[in-house]
N, C-alpha and C positions, 0 to 999 in steps of 0.2 A: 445500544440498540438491542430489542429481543433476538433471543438465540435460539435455536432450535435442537436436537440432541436426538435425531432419527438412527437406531438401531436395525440394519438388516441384516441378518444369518451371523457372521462373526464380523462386520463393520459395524463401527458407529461413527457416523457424523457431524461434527460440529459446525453451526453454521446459522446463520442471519434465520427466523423466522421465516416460515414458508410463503406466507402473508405480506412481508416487505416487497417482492418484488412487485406483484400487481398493486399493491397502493403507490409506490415508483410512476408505474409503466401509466396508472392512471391518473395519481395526482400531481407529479411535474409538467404534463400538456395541460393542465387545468389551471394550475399556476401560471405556466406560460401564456396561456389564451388572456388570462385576466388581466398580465402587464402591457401584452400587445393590446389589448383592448384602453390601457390608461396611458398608454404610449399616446394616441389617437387625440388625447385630450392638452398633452400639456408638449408635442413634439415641438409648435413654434417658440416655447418658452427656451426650452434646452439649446433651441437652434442660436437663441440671442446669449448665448456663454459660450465665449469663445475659447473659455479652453478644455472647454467636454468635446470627447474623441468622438470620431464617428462624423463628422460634422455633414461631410461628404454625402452617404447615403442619407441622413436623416433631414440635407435639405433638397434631393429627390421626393422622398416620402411627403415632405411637407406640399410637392407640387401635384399632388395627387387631390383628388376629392377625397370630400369628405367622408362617404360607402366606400370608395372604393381604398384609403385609410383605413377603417375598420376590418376590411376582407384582407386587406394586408398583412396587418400590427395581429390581428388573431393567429392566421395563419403559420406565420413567422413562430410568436412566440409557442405555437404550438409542435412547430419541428424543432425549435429551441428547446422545449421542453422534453423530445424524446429523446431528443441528443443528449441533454443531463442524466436521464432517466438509463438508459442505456450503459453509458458511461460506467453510473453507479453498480450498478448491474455485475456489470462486469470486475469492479474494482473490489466488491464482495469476497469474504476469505471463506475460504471452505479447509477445514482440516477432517481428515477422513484416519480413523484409526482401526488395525483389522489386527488381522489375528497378527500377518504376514511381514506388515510394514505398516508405515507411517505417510500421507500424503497431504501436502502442504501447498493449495494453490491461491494464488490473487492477482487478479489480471492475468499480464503473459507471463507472470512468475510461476512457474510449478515444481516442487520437489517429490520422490517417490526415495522415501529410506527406506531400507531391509532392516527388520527386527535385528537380526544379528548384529547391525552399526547403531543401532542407535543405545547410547549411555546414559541417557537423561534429557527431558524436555521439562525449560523452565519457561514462565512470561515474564518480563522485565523492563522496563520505562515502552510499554505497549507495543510490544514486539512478542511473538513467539520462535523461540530458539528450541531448535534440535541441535543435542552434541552426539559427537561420534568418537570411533578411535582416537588416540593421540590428542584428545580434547578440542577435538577441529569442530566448527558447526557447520553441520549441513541443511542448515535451514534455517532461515531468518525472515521475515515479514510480518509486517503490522499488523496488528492485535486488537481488536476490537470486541472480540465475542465474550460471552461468561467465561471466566477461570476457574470457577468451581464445575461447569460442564467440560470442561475438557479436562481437568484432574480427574473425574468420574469417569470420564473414557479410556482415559489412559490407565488409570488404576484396574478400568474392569479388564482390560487385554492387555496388563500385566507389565507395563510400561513404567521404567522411572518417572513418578512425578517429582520433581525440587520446587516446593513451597516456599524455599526461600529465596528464588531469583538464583540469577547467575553464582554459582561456585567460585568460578574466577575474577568477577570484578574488581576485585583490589587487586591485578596485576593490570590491568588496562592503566597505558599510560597515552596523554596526548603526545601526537604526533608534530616532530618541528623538521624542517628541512636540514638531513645528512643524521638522523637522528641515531645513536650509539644504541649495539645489539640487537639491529633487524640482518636477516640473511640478506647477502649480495646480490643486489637487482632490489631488494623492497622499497628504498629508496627513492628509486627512479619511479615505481607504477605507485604508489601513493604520491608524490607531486602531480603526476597526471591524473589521481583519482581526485585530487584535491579542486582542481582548474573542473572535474565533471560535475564535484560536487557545488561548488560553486554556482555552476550553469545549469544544474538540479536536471541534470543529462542522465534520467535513468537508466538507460540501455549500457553506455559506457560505465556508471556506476557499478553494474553486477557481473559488465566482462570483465572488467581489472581486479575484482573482489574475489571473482574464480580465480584468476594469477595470481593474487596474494596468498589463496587459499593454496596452490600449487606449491608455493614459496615456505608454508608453514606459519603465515603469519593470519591470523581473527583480528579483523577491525570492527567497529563499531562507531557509528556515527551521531553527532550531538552539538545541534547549533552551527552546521554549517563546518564542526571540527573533526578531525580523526584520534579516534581513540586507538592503539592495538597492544595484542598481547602477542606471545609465541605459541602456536599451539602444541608445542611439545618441548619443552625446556630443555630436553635430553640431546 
């Protein structure tokens, strides 16, 4: 997706083209209007396959006229379409780099690091990772934007960039239950992070990752598995 790379006073921001949101905010209710509109044409088809969902409201819809079908199936697909649009919107990552600190937001995720903690910021299997002290990360979230605009950013406000990905990756080991060399208690909230992971529970995902992070322990996730390391060997 284009990126954008807006400079004010000692920020600079990385982020989605200015331009994506309103082609969003216009062309998903326009998409939507045109399915609700071909919804209108083959709804009795769908209603005779009994194992496509929805069957319920779609054999309402089918006792409707025919105008009043079409003011339906547009409608709909039109608020369907800002509910994606929105959605997307919001799910957008914005990294903001300044003189001061480092800020990392996407959805309800947001991080704000102090210059002073931060040791290096790498991107790695489409994630952007901040490392701090004791090579803990304070910041991790999907990665979608240019990597050579956000090396530019961070280079010009004087920030580590690692071009080579994670530093540590060859100590990340997968995660098995009762697993040898995690501190006491890691054990336990990785099984529960595991059951979040699973049920792709993000909220629960990133309280037990701040406990782990408590505990001393970086995990990383891949294919539904747990990777971790220690973040301080010593």
């Amino acid at each position: 997706m284009p990126t954008s790379n807006a400079r004010t006073g000692d920020t600079t921001t990385v982020a989605d083209a200015p331009w994506i949101g309103p082609a969003f905010l216009i062309g998903m209710p326009l998409l939507g209007a045109a399915l609700g509109w071909g919804l209108t044409f083959i709804v009795e088809w769908i209603v005779g396959l009994p194992w496509f969902p929805f069957q319920g409201p779609l054999e309402l819809f089918t006792d409707l006229s025919q105008p009043l079908r079409l003011v339906v199936g547009i409608a709909a697909g039109v608020v369907l379409g800002l509910v994606v649009a929105f959605f997307a919107l919001h799910e957008m990552l914005t990294v903001t780099v300044g003189r001061d600190a480092i800020g990392v937001k996407r959805g309800d995720y947001e991080r704000e690091i102090g210059r002073a903690d931060v040791t290096g910021v790498f991107v790695q299997d489409k994630r952007i990772v901040v490392l701090g002290p004791r090579r803990r990360e304070l910041a991790n979230a999907p990665f979608d934007l240019d990597r050579d605009k956000l090396a530019a950013a961070l280079r010009r406000h004087g920030y580590g960039w690692l071009p080579d990905g994670d530093p540590y990756a060859a100590e990340f080991k997968r995660w098995v239950p009762g697993a040898d060399g995690l501190p006491q208690g890691a054990n336990a909230v990785l099984k529960a992070r595991q059951h979040a992971l699973e049920k792709s529970s993000e909220s629960d995902l990133r309280e037990l990752l701040d406990e782990l992070d408590t505990l001393g322990v970086v995990v990383h996730d891949k294919d539904k598995k747990q990777y971790w390391r220690l973040a301080d060997p010593a």
